[in-house]
Structures are given as structure tokens and as C-alpha cells.
C-alpha positions as CSV (number, residue, x, y, z in Angstrom):
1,X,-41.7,61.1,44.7
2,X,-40.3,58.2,46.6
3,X,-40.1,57.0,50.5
4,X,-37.8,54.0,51.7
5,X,-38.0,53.8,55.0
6,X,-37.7,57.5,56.0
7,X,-36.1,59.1,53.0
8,X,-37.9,61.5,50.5
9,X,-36.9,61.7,47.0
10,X,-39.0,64.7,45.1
11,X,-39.1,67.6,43.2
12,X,-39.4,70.8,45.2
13,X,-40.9,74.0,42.6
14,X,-39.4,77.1,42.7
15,X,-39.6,80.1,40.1
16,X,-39.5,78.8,36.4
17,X,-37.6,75.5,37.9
18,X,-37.7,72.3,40.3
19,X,-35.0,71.1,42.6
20,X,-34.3,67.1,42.7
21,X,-34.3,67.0,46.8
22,X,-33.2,64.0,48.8
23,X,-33.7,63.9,52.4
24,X,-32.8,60.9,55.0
25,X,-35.1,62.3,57.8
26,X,-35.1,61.3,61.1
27,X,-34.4,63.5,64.4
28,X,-31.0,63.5,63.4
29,X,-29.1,67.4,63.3
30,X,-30.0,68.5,59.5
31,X,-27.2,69.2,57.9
32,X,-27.7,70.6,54.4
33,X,-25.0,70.0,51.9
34,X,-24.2,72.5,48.8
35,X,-22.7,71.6,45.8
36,X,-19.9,72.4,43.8
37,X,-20.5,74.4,41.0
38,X,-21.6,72.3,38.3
39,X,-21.8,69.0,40.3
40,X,-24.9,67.1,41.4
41,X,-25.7,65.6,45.0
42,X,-24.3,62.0,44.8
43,X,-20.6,64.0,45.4
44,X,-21.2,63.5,49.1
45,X,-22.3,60.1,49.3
46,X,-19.2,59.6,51.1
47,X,-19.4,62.1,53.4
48,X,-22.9,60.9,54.7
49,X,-22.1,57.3,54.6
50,X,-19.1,58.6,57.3
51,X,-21.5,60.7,59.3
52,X,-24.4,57.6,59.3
53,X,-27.8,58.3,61.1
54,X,-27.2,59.9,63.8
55,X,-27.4,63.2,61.0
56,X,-30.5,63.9,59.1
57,X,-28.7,64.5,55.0
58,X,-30.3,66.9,52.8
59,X,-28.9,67.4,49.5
60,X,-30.0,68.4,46.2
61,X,-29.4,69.4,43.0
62,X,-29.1,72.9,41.8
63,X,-31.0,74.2,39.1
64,X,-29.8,73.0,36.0
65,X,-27.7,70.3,37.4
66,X,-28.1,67.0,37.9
67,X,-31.9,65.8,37.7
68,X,-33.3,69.3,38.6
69,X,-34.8,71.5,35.8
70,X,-33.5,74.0,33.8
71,X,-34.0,77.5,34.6
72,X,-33.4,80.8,33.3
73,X,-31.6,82.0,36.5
74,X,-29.5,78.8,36.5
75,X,-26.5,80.9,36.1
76,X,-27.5,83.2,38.8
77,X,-25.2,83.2,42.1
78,X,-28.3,85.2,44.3
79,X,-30.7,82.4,42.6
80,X,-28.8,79.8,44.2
81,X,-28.7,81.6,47.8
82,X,-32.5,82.1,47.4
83,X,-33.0,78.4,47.1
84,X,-31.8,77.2,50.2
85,X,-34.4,78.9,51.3
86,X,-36.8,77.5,49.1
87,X,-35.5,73.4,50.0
88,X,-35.3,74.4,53.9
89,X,-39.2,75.8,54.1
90,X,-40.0,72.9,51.9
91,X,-38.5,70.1,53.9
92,X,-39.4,72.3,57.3
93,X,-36.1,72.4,58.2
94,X,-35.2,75.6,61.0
95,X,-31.3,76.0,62.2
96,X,-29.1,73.3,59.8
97,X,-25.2,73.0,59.7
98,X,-23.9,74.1,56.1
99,X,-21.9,72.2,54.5
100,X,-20.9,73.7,51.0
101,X,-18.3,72.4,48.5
102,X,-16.3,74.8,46.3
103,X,-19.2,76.8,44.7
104,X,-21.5,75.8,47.2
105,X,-19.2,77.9,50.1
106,X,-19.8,80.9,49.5
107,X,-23.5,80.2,49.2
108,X,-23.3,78.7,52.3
109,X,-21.8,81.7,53.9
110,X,-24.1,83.9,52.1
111,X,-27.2,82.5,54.0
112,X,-25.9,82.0,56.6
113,X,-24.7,86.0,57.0
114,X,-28.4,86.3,56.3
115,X,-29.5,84.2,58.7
116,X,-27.0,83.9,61.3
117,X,-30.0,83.0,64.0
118,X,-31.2,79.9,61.4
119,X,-27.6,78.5,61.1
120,X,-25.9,75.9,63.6
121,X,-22.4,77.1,61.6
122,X,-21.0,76.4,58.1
123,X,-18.4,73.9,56.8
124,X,-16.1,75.3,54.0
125,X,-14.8,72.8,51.8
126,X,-12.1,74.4,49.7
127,X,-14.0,77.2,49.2
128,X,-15.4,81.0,50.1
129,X,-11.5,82.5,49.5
130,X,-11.6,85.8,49.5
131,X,-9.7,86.4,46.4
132,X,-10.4,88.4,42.9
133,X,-9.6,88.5,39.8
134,X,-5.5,88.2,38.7
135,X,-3.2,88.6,36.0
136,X,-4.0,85.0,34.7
137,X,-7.5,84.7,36.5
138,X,-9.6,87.1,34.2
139,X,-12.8,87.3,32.7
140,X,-11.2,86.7,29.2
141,X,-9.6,83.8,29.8
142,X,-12.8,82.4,31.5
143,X,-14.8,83.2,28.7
144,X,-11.9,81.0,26.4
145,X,-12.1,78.2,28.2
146,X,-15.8,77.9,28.3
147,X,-15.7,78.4,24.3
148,X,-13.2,75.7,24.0
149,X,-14.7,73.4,25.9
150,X,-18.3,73.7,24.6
151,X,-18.2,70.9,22.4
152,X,-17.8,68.7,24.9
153,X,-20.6,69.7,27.5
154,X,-22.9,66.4,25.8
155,X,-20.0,64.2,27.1
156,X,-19.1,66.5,30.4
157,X,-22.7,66.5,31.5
158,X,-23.6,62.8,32.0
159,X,-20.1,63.1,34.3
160,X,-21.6,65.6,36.2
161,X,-19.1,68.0,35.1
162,X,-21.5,71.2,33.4
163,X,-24.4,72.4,33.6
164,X,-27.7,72.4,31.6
165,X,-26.5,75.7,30.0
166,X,-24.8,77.0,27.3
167,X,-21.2,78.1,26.9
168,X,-21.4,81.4,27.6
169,X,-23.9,81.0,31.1
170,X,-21.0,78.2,32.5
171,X,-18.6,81.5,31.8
172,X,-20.8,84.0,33.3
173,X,-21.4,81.9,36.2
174,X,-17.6,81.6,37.0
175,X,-17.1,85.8,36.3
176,X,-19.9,86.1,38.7
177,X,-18.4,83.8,41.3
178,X,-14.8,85.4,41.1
179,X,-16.9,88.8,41.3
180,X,-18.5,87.4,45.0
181,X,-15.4,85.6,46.3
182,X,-13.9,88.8,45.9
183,X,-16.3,90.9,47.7
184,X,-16.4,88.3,50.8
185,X,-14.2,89.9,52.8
186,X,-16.7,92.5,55.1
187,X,-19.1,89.4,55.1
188,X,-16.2,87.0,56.6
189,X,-15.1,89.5,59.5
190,X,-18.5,90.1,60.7
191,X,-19.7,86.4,60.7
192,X,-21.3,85.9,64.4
193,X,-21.4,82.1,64.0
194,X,-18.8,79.3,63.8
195,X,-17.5,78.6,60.3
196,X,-14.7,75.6,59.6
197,X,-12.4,75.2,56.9
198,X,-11.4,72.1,55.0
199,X,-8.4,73.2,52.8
200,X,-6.9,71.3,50.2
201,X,-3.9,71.2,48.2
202,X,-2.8,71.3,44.7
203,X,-4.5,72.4,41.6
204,X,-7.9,71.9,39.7
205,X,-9.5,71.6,36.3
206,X,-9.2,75.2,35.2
207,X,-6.5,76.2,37.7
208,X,-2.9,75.6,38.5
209,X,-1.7,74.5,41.7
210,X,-0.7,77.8,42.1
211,X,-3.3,80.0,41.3
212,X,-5.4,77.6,43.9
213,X,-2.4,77.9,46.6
214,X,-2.5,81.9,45.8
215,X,-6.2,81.6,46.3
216,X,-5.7,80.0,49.3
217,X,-3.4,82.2,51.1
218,X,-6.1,84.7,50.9
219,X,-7.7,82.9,54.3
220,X,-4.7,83.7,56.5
221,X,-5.4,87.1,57.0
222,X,-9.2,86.0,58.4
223,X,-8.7,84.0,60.6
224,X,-6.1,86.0,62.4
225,X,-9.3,88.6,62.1
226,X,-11.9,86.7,63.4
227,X,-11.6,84.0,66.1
228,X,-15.2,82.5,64.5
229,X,-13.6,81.0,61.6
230,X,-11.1,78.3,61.8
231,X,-9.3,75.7,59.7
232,X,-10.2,72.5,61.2
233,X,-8.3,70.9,58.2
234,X,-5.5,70.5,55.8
235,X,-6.1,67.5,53.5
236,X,-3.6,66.1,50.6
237,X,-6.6,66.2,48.0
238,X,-7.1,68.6,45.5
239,X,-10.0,70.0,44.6
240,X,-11.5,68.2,42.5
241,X,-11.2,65.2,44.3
242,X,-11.4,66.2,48.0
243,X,-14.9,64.8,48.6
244,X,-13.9,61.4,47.6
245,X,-9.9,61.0,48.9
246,X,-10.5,63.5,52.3
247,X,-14.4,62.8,52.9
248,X,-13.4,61.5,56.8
249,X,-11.6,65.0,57.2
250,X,-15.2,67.2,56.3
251,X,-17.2,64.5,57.9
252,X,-15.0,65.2,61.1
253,X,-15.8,69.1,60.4
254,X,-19.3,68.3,60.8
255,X,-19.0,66.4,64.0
256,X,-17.3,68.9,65.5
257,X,-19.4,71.9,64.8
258,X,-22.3,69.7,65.5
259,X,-21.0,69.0,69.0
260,X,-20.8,65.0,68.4
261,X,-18.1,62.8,68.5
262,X,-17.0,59.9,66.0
263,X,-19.9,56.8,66.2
């Protein structure tokens, strides 16, 4: 565990695992970031550089990401939802913003559907579609990719770009997530609190640009539904690098659900 000036560095314990937790501190608004699916904390460095001290920055590594342990649940989509919990109570945080990237959306949404007197709101950042599964988008083809790509997981993990897990739990982990995105849509109509979107453009590692842009569309027909969720944003980034070409645009996102204006 480490402390420079007011940030904490540490392992917070939970189940069979251990989250790597950094948090800023100060009497900043918390504003607890979620990552992308097989992606570690240092993603939004940018983002909090942008937003500065007036924010207190909580991120952390999921388990089996990054420097936290490995778990047997790592592939689990309620496992992840649980944790927040488990890194808010530890870090005595009450009523944060959400900020969640790709993966990290719909867990974001998730809690905070939970916990809609705990949350300030949630950011979306290319995220929490509610889409399913297509006529190229299927669990076979997920499965394939993660076979065909499991030789290079020694080289992809150091890059932060899988998980401590084998091929078949990165597979099951993106069938599950299709399998959530796709039930979101009863959660998104009856969210109470303010949600922003950051869209972007073009394709991804995995996906075309238009099985992304198909995925997309799907937000249209909710936020003509409910007057809660907005698109703050349309960036030029795709998703995969969003967080490091559009970071002002989400930092902006936060400011504005947080009530602030730019420093």
C-alpha cells in the first residue's frame, strides 16, 4: 500500500480475489471510473489529468486484469457489478458519478439501476447499446476468435489487451456481455437518474465499423423514450481509441453531470 500526498494505492479483498485500487482523495466529487473489458486503470489517465483536482479519481483494476488477482468469477458480468460495491464501502465512498468505458457501461448502469439513490448519474462511453446478438455477431464466431487468438494472450496481456484467463473465459465473457447488452432495454427506460452518452465512430478490434454503427443505432429509440438519457457527445474516435483521441469530450461529460464548469 502506498500514500503520496493524498492518494492510496492498495489491494482491496474480495471473494477468492483482490482489486489493485487507486484513489486521489480529497473533498473533490468521487467519480469512479469502470473499465473496458479487458483493460486496466491507466486508460483514463487522460481523462483525470483533464478533470484535475477539483474530482476525487477512483479507479481500479478488475479481477483478473491489470495488477489485481485472478479469480474464478473473473469472467463473471454480476461479479463485476458486485465489486463496485466492494471498492465504494472500502474507500467509504456514498453517491459517486459513473463513468464506465465500453464493458465497464453497462456495469455502470447496472449499479446504478440498483442504486439509483447512491449514484450522482452515469457517463457512457461507447457503451450500454441495447443490441443482441446478429447474423455475424454470434456466439460461434466469438468463440473462433478467442481460439484463434489464444496464442497470443502472453504478448496481448502485458498491452493490456486480455485478461488473466483462458481462451474460452475471454469468449464466455463477451457471450455473456452480448447476452446483458441485449436485455438492457427495460433497465434503460426506467432509469430515474441522469445518464450521458459519449458515442464514437468507426469500428473496433473484433468488429466492423458497421456492426459498431448497427450497434449504435440501437440508442436512438431511448432517448426519444426517456428524457434522462442524453448524448452529450459524438467524437471522431473509435472505440478502441476514444479514451486517448476524445478524452476532453468524456471529461466534459463529467463536468456537466457533475454541475462544474471547465477549470
Amino acid at each position: 500500500m502506498t500514500n503520496v500526498n493524498s492518494t492510496w494505492t492498495g489491494m482491496v479483498p474480495v471473494d477468492d480475489t483482490a482489486l489493485a485500487v487507486t484513489d486521489t482523495g480529497g473533498p473533490g466529487r468521487p467519480v469512479v471510473y469502470l473499465n473496458g473489458q479487458f483493460a486496466t486503470q491507466s486508460y483514463w489517465r487522460r481523462v483525470i489529468a483533464e478533470l484535475g483536482s477539483d474530482y476525487r479519481h477512483i479507479t481500479y483494476d478488475m479481477r483478473a486484469r491489470g495488477r489485481s488477482k485472478r479469480s474464478a468469477a473473473a469472467a463473471s458480468f454480476e461479479a463485476h457489478v458486485r465489486d463496485v460495491d466492494a471498492v465504494l464501502a472500502a474507500r467509504g465512498v456514498d453517491r459517486p458519478l459513473l463513468v464506465g468505458w465500453s464493458y465497464g457501461a453497462p456495469i455502470a448502469l447496472h449499479w446504478a439501476g440498483r442504486n439509483p439513490d447512491r449514484v450522482l448519474g452515469v457517463v457512457s462511453v461507447d457503451g450500454s447499446y441495447p443490441h443482441g446478438w446478429t447474423d455475424t455477431v454470434t456466439p460461434e464466431r466469438i468463440r473462433g476468435l478467442f481460439r484463434r487468438w489464444g496464442w497470443l494472450f502472453p504478448v496481448l496481456r502485458p498491452l493490456h489487451l486480455c485478461a488473466k484467463m483462458s481462451a474460452e473465459e475471454h469468449a464466455q465473457s463477451n457471450i455473456e456481455l452480448v447476452e446483458v447488452c441485449a436485455a438492457l432495454g427495460p433497465l434503460l427506460d426506467n432509469v430515474t437518474f441522469p445518464v450521458r452518452y459519449v458515442v464514437a465512430t468507426g469500428g473496433n478490434l473484433g468488429g466492423s465499423r458497421e456492426e459498431m454503427e448497427q450497434m449504435r443505432a440501437t440508442l436512438a429509440p431511448v432517448l426519444a423514450r426517456n428524457p434522462n438519457i442524453t448524448m452529450s457527445a459524438k467524437v471522431t474516435g473509435n472505440h478502441g481509441n476514444l479514451l486517448r483521441k476524445d478524452f476532453r469530450a468524456v471529461a466534459d461529460t463529467v463536468r456537466e453531470l457533475a454541475g462544474t464548469s471547465r477549470s
